[in-house]
C-alpha positions in Angstrom: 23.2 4.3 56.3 19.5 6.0 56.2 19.5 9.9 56.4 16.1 10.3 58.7 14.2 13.8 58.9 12.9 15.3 61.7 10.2 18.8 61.6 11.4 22.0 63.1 7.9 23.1 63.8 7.9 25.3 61.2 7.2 24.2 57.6 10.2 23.1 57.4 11.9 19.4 57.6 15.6 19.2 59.8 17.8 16.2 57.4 20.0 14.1 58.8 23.1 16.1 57.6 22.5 19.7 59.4 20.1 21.1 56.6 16.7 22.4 56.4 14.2 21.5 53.6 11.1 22.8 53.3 7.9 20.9 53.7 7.1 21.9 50.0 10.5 20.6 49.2 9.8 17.5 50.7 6.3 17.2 48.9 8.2 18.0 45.7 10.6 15.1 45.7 8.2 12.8 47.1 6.0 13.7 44.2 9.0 13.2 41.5 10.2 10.1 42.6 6.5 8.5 42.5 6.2 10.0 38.8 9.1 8.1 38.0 7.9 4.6 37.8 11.2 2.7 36.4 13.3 4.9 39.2 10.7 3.6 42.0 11.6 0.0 41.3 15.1 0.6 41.0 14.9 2.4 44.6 12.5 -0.5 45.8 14.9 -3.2 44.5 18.0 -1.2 46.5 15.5 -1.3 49.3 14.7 -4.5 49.3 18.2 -5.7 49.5 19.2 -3.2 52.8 15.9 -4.4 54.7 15.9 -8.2 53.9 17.5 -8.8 57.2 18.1 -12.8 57.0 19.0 -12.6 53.4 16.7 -15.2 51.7 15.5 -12.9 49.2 12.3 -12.9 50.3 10.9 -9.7 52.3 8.7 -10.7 55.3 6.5 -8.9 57.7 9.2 -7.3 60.1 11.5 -6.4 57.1 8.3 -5.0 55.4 7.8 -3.0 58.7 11.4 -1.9 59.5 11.0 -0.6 55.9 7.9 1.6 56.0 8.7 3.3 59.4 12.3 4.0 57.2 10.1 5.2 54.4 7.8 7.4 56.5 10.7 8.9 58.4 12.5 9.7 55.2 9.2 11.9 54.4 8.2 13.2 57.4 4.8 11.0 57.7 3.7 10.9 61.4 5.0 7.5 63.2 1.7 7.1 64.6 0.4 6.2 60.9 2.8 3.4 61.0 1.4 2.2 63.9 -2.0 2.5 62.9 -1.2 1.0 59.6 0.3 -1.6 61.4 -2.4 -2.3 64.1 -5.5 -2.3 61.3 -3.7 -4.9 59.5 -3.3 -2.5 56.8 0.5 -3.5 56.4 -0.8 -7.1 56.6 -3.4 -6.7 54.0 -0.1 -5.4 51.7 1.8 -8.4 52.0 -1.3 -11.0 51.3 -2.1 -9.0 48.2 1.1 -8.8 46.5 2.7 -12.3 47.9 1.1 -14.1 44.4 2.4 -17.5 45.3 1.4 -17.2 48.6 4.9 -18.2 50.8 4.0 -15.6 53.7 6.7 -13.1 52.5 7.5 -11.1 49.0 9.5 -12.1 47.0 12.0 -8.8 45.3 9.6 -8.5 41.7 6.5 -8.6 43.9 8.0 -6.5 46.8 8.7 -3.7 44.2 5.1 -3.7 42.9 3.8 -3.9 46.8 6.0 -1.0 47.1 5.0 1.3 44.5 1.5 0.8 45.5 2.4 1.8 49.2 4.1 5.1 47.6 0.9 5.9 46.0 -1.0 5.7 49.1 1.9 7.8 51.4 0.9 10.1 47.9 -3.0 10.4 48.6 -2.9 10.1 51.7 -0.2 12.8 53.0 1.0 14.5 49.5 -2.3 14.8 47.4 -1.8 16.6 44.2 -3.0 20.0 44.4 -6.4 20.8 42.7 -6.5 23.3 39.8 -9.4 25.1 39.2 -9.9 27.0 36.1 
């Protein structure tokens, strides 16, 4: 069962379960779980095993897709990103890079580095870390 978010318009985020978190809130986790590399691939490897939808452990396009719309609902990124992600060939591009032996799909060891690499660019792209000036 995925627990999607929804905006309330006003900074903050509407869960699944009744609550409201704050955008901040939202950035905060986001940010903790990506600074948490061994947690990521445990979270990527749970992942992987809910979106594999033939089971043949290996993670192709439309799983890889059902997944990131998931993803970007769980943090509140626009659904038109997913769909320009997905008509650039961005999401494409993802799966080449990381499929190493080249099958057309991911297997679950390089899934989870394809998916750390797409937190860190939900990261730059929608939750940069602030700049500090002295």
């Amino acid at each position: 069962t995925h627990t999607h978010t929804q905006s309330n318009g006003v900074g903050g985020v509407r869960t699944g379960g009744g609550g409201m978190v704050s955008i901040q809130e939202v950035r905060r986790r986001f940010l903790h779980l990506v600074g948490n590399r061994h947690y990521v691939r445990a979270v990527a490897r749970e992942a992987f095993d809910v979106f594999d939808s033939d089971r043949d452990g290996r993670m192709q396009y439309n799983d890889l897709r059902a997944l990131v719309s998931d993803l970007f609902a769980h943090f509140h990124v626009p659904s038109a990103e997913l769909h320009a992600i997905d008509s650039d060939g961005s999401l494409f591009a993802l799966l080449r890079k990381y499929d190493i032996h080249m099958t057309g799909s991911l297997s679950k060891d390089e899934f989870c580095e394809a998916f750390y690499y797409l937190l860190l660019l939900v990261r730059d792209e929608f939750f940069p870390p602030k700049l500090r000036f002295s």
